[in-house]
N, C-alpha and C positions, 0 to 999 in steps of 0.2 A: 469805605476802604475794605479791601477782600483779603480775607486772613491767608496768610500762603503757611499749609502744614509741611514739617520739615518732611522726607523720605522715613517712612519706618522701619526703614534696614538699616542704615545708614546713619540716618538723624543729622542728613546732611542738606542744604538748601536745594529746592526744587525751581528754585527761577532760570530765567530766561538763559539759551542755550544748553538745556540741559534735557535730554529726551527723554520723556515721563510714558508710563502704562496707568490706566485707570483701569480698574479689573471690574467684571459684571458685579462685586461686591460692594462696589464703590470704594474699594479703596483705591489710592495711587504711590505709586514708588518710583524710583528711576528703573529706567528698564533694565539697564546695567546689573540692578543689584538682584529683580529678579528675573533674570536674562532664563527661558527654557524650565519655569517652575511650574509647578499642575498644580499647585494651590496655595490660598493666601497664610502670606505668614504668620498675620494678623487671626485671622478669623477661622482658617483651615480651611475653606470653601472650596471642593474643588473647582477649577476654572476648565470651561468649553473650549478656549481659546486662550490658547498656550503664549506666552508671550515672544515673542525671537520665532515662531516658530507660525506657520500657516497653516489653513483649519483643514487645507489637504495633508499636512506634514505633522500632524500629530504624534506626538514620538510614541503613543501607544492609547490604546485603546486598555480602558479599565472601568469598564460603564457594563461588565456583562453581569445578568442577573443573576442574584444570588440563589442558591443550590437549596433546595426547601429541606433538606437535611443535613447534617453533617456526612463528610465522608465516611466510611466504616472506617474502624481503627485496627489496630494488629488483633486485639483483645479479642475482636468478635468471631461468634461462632460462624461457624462454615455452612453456608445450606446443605439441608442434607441430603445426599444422595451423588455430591458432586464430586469424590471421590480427591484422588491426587493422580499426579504425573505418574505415566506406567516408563518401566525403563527395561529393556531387555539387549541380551548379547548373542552374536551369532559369529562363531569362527568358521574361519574359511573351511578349513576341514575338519572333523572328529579329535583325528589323534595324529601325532608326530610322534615318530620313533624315538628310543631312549638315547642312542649314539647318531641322532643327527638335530642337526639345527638349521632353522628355516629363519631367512630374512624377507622382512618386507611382509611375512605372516599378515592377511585382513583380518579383522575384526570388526565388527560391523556394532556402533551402538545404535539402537532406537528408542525415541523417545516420544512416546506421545500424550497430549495434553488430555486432562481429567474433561468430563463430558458435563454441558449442562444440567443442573437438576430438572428432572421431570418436570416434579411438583412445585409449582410457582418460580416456572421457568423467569419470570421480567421480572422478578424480586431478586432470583441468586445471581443473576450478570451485571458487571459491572456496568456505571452509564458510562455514556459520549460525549465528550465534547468535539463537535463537526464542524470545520470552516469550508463550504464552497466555494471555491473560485473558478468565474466561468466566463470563457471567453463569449464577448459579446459584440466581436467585432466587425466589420461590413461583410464579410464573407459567412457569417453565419446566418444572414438573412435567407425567409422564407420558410422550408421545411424544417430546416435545423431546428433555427430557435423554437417552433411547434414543439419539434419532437424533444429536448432539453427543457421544456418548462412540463410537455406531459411527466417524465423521467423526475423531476423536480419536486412534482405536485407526490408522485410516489415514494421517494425518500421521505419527503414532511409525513407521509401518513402512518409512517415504520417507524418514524422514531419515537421512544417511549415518553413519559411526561418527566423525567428524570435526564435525558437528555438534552444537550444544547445544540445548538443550530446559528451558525454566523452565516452568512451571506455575502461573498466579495465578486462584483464581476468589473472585467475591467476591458478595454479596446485602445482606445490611444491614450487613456489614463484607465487609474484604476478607480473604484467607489466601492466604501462597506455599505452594504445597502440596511442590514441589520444588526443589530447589535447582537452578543452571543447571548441570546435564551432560552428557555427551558421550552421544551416542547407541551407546554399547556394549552388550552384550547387557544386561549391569546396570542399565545407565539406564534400557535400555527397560522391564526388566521393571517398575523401579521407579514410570516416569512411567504405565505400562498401571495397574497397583496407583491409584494418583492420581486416575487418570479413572474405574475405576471405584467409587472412592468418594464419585462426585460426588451429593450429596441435592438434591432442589431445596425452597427454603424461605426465606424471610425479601424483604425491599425489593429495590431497587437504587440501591448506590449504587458510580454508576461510575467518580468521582473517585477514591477508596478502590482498588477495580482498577487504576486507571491508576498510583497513586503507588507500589505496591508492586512491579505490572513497571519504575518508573523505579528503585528502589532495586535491582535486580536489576542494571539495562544499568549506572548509574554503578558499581554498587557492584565491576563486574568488576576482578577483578587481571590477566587476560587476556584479550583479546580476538581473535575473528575475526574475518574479512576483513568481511561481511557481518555487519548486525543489522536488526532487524526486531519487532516486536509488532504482533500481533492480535487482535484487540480483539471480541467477538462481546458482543451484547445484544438482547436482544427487549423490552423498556421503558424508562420513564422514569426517572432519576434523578429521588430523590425525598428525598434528604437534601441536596444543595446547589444545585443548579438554584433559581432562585427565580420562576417563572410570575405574568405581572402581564399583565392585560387593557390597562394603560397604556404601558408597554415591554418590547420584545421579550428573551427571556433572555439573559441573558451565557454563550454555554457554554463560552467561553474558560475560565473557572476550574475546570473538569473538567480541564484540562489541565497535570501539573504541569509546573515553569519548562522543567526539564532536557530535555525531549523538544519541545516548544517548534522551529521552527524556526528558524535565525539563519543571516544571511550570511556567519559564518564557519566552514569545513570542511564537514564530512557530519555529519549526523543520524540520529536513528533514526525512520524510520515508523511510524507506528500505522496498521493496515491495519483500517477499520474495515466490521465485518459486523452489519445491521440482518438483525434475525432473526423472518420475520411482518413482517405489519402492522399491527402494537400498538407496534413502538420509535419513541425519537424520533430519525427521521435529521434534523433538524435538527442535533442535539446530534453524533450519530456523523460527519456528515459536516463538521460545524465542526472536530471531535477530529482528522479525516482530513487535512483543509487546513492545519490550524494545522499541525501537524508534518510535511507532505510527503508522508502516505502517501494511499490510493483510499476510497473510500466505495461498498461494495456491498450493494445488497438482495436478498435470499435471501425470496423473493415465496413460491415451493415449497419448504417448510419440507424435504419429503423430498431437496433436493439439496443442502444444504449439503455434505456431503462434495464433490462436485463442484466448490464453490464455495472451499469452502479448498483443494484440491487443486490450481485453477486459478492461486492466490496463491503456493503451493506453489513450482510448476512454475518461478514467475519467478524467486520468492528464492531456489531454489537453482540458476541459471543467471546469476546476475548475471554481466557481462562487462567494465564499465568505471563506474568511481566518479569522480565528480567531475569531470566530464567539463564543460570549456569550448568552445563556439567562438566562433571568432573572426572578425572581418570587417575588410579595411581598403579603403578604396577608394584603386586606383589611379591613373584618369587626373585631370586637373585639372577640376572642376566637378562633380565626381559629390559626390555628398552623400547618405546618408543621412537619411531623413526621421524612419522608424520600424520597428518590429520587432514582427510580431505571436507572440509565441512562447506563448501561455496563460499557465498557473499558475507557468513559468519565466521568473526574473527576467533584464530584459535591459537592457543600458544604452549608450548612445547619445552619443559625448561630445560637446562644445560646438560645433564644427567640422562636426559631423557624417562625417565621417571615418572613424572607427572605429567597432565594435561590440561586444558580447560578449552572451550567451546561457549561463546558469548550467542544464546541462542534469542536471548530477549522476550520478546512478546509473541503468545500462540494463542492462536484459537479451539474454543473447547471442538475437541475431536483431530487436533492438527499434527499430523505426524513431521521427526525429524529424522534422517538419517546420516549417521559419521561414519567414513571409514578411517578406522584408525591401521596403520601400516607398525607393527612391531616385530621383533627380534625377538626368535625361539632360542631358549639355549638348549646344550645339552646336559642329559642328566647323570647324575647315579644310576644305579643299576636297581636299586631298589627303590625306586618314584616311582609309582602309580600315572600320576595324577598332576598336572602343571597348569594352577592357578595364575593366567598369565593378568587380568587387572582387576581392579575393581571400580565398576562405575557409580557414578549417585550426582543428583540436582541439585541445585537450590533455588529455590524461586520467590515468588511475591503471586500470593492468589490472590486476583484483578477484583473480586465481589468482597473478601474481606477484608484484605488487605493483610493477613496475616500471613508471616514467614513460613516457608514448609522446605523441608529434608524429605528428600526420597534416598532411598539406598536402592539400588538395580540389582541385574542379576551380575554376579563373578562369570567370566569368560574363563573356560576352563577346556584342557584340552588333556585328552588322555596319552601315556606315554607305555604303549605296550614295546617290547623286541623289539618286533615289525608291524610297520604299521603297510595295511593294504589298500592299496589304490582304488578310491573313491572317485562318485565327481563330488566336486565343492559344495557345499553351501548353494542353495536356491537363492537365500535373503541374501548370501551376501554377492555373488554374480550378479544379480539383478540390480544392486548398488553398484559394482564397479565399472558397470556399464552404461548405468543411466548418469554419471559422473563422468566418463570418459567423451560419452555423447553431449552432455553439456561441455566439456573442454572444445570438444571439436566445432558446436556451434559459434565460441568465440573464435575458433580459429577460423571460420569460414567468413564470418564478420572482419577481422581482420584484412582478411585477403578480399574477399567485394571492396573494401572501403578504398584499395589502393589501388585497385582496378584490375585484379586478377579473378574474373567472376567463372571461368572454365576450374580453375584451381577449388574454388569454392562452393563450387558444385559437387566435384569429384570429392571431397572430403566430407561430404553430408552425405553423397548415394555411398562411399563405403562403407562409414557407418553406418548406414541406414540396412544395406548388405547382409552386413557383420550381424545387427540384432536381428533380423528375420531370419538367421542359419541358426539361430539357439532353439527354434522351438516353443517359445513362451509365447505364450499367451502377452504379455506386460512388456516384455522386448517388444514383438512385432508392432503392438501400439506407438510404442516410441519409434520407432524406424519409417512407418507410417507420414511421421511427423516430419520427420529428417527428409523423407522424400520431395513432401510438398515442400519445405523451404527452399531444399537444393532447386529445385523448380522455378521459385524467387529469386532466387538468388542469382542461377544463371546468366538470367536476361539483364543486361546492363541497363536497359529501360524500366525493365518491369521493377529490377531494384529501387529503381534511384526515385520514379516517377508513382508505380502502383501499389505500394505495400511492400514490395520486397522487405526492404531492411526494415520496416513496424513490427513486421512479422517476425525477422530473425531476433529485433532486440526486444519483443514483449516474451519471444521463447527463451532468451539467454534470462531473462528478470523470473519466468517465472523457475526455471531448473534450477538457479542458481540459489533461489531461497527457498525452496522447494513449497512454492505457495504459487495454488492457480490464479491465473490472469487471463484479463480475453485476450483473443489469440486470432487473426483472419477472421475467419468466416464463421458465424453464432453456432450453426449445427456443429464445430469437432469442438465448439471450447467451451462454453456456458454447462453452468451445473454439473458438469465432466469435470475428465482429467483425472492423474491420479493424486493429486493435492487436494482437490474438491473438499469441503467435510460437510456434514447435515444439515447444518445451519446455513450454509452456503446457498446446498441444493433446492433448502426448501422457500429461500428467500427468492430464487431465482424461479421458482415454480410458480411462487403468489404475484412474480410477477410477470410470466406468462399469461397465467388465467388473470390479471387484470387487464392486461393491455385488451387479449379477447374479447374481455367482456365491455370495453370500450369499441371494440370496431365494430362489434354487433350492434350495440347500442346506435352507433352513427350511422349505422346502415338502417334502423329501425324506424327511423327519425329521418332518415333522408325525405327530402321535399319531393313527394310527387307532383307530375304534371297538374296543371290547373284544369277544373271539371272543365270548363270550356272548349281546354285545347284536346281534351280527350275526345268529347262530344264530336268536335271536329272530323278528329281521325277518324271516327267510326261513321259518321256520312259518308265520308270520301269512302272509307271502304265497300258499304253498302250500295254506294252511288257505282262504283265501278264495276260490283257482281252485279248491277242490276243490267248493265251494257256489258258484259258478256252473254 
C-alpha cells in the first residue's frame, strides 16, 4: 500500500480530485497552495518551471550571471582625472538699465558632463547591463538578417568583460535566446552561437519582444551601474497594435508597465531602431518616449552596425545618473517665469523662485541646455550689479557611485544708467533657436499626421529661412536639416511610404533630448551632429574601419574562376587572333 504524504503547505489531504504539482525537487503540493511560486517551500530550490504558469510565461527571468565584483559603493574613490559636471550661465544681454525692467529676460544654463578618465579608461566607466531585442520576423529575410548578425557579431566584441549581454528576438512570438551574462570569453562565444542562429520567419509582434527583455531587467538579482535595451524592428506590430481609419493607435500598450517611465529614480531605456522604411516609427518612437530612451532611423540598411555602435559608444560612457539642477533666484523680484528644457521634466514652484530640471543620465562629454525665461526688476539707484540666480547639480557618478554637488556659475547682469544696445548673447540665440526649431518640427509632425503636408512644409522652409538669415555657422546647420525634412514631409507619399515621418520623429527624439540619433541618410548623421560626444565618434569610427576591413577581406577571398575555365578563355582568344 503507497503512503499518500499530506500537502506541505497546507498539511492537508492530496487524494483523488485534488490537482497536485510535483516540482523538479521531488516534492509535491496542491497546486492551489503553490499557485505562481519560483521555489520550493520546503527545500528553497529554485524551480525552471513555474507552476500556474508556462515555460513561455515565466513571470521573470532571475538566472543572470552573477557580477564577478561587487558594485562600487558611495565610499569609493573617483578615478582620477575624471573630473565633475561643469555648469555655466549666459544672459541674454550684458546689462539692464537701473530704472527699467525686462520680462521673459533668457538665461541660458549649460551643463555638461565630467569626461572619461584617460588613464584606464574600461576601469573608471561604469558597466552595462544590455538586452537585445530583435526582430526576426519573415520580412527580415536575406540581406538584413546578414547585415544584423554582422552589427551583432560587433557589439559582442565592444562590450567589456564586466558587462552583460541578454539576447531577446522575437516574430510571431518572442524567445530569450540568452541569459543575461557577463561578456567573458564564454559569454561571448555563447551570445555569437545566439546570433548566429538567428532564422528569419514568422509576423511581428513587438509587445512579446519588449515583455521578455522586461522580465530579464526586473527579473535581475544584481545589477550594474548602467542598463539599457535595444529594441530594433523593420515592421509593424501585427498581433496588438489595433489600426482604425477612426482613431489613431495606442502604441502605449506595446510597452510593458515596468520599463514605463515614472518620476521616481532611474529607468531603463529602450533605444529604439526603425529598420528600412517599411517599420512603424510611429509605434518605435512612442516605445522611445514612453521609457526615456531615442528613436533612430537606419534609412541605409547597410550601416546599421554604425548605428548601434553609435548607441554603443554612449552607453558604455555613461558619467552621471540622475543628475538634477537646480536654480534659486537671488535678489528680490526676480522670478522665474519658465524653463524650456525639452523632453526633461522641469518644475517651477509657486513663487517662482526656485527651479529644478530632471536631467537624469549623461554621457561623459554630453552637453545640456536650459532656457530659463525670468523677470528683471528694477533697481535703486545705487546697484551696480544684479545677481539674478544661482545654479548647481546633483548627481550620482555612474563609475563610483558616489553622490556629487556642483555649484555653477551666478548669472549676473550689470545695472549701469543706461544700458547700450547690444546684440544678444551668441549661447543664448543659438538656444532660442535650436528650441523654437525643435517646436516647429513638432508642429509640422502635427499637421503631416492630419493631412495638411503644404502647411508642414511651409513651417519647416521658414524656419529653416529664419536660421540661415542669422549668419552662424550652427544655425545654418540646423536649417540645412529643416530643409531636407520640409522635403519629406511635403510629399504625402514620400511621408507616409518613404521615410518621411522616421525622419521627422527620429529629429524631434533627437532635439528634444538633445542627444544624437541616426537620422535619414548615414553621411549627415553618424558620428556628427551637434550632440555627438568622443565616445560616440570614436565607437562609430571602429566601426567604420571594421566593416572596411571586412569587405576587403571578402573581396580577397572571393573565389576566382577555375584554372580550367581560365585556360579556356585564353584558347579562344588566342584561337581568334590567330583567324584575324
Amino acid at each position: 500500500m503507497k503512503l499518500k504524504m499530506p500537502c506541505a503547505v497546507c498539511h492537508g489531504d492530496m487524494g483523488r480530485g485534488h490537482a497536485t504539482f510535483t516540482a523538479e525537487c521531488s516534492h509535491t503540493f496542491h497546486l492551489r497552495c503553490v499557485n505562481h511560486r519560483t521555489a520550493c517551500p520546503l527545500c528553497l530550490t529554485p524551480w525552471r518551471d513555474v507552476p500556474g504558469v508556462t515555460p513561455t510565461q515565466a513571470l521573470l527571468f532571475d538566472d543572470d550571471e552573477p557580477l564577478e565584483a561587487p558594485p562600487p559603493h558611495g565610499q569609493a574613490t573617483a578615478a582620477a582625472g575624471s573630473g565633475v559636471m561643469v555648469l555655466k550661465t549666459h544672459c541674454q544681454y550684458p546689462a539692464v538699465a537701473r530704472d527699467a525692467s525686462r520680462d521673459g529676460f533668457a538665461v541660458l544654463v549649460h551643463a555638461k558632463a565630467p569626461a572619461l578618465a584617460l588613464e584606464a579608461a574600461k576601469a573608471a566607466r561604469a558597466p552595462l547591463d544590455l538586452v537585445m531585442v530583435l526582430d526576426v520576423s519573415g520580412s527580415m529575410m536575406g540581406p538584413k538578417i546578414a547585415l544584423l548578425k554582422q552589427a551583432m557579431g560587433f557589439v559582442i566584441d565592444k562590450l567589456g568583460p564586466d558587462d552583460r549581454l541578454s539576447l531577446v528576438s522575437f516574430s510571431t512570438t518572442a524567445r530569450r535566446l540568452t541569459r543575461l551574462a557577463r561578456m567573458s570569453d564564454a559569454g561571448r562565444a555563447s551570445s555569437e552561437r545566439a546570433v548566429e542562429s538567428l532564422v528569419a520567419t514568422g509576423g511581428t509582434n513587438i509587445k512579446e519582444g519588449l515583455r521578455e527583455a522586461a522580465k530579464v531587467i526586473d527579473g535581475r538579482r544584481c545589477k550594474n551601474a548602467v542598463s539599457a535595451v535595444i529594441l530594433l524592428s523593420d515592421g509593424q506590430d501585427n498581433y496588438t497594435v489595433r489600426y482604425s481609419a477612426a482613431a489613431a493607435p495606442d502604441y502605449n500598450v506595446l510597452v510593458p508597465s515596468s520599463l514605463m517611465r515614472s518620476g521616481a529614480g532611474s529607468s531603463t531605456p529602450v533605444h529604439a531602431f526603425g529598420f528600412g522604411k517599411d517599420h512603424d516609427s510611429a509605434a518605435m518612437h512612442t516605445i522611445a518616449e514612453a521609457t526615456g530612451g531615442t528613436f533612430s532611423f537606419i534609412e541605409n540598411e547597410a550601416v546599421i552596425q554604425d548605428s548601434f555602435a553609435q548607441c554603443i559608444g554612449g552607453l558604455l560612457s555613461v558619467a552621471a545618473q540622475e543628475a538634477c539642477v537646480s536654480v534659486e533666484c537671488v535678489c528680490p523680484g526676480v522670478r522665474v517665469l519658465s524653463v524650456k528644457s525639452g523632453r526633461y521634466k522641469n518644475h517651477v514652484d509657486a513663487e517662482g523662485r526656485t527651479a529644478t530640471v530632471d536631467v537624469g543620465e549623461l554621457y561623459a562629454d554630453e552637453e545640456r541646455r536650459f532656457l530659463l525665461l525670468v523677470d528683471v526688476p528694477r533697481v535703486a539707484e545705487d546697484v551696480d550689479v544684479t545677481t539674478l540666480v544661482k545654479v548647481s547639480c546633483a548627481y550620482r557618478d555612474a563609475a563610483t557611485g558616489q553622490s556629487v554637488d556642483v555649484a555653477g556659475e551666478d548669472a549676473v547682469v550689470k545695472r549701469p544708467v543706461e544700458a547700450a544696445e547690444v546684440e544678444p548673447s551668441v549661447e543664448v540665440e543659438r538656444e532660442r533657436l535650436r528650441v523654437e526649431a525643435a517646436e516647429d518640427i513638432a508642429a509640422a509632425r502635427a499637421a503631416a499626421d492630419r493631412g495638411e503636408h503644404a502647411e508642414a512644409s511651409e513651417i519647416l522652409c521658414s524656419r529653416g529661412r529664419a536660421l540661415a538669415a542669422t549668419g552662424d555657422a550652427m544655425c545654418a546647420e540646423l536649417g540645412m536639416e529643416l530643409g531636407e525634412l520640409s522635403e519629406r514631409v511635403g510629399d504625402p507619399t514620400r511621408y507616409r511610404t518613404s521615410g518621411g515621418r522616421a525622419a521627422l520623429l527620429s529629429g524631434m527624439s533627437s532635439h528634444w533630448q538633445q542627444r544624437t540619433t541616426t537620422s535619414g541618410n548615414y553621411g549627415k548623421a553618424l558620428g556628427g551632429g551637434g550632440y555627438s560626444t568622443p565616445a560616440m565618434r570614436k565607437m562609430v569610427g571602429m566601426s567604420v574601419k571594421a566593416r572596411q576591413k571586412q569587405q576587403q577581406q571578402q573581396f580577397s577571398t572571393s573565389t576566382p574562376p577555375p584554372p580550367s575555365l581560365a585556360m579556356n578563355l585564353m584558347r579562344k582568344c588566342h584561337r581568334f587572333l590567330r583567324l584575324k
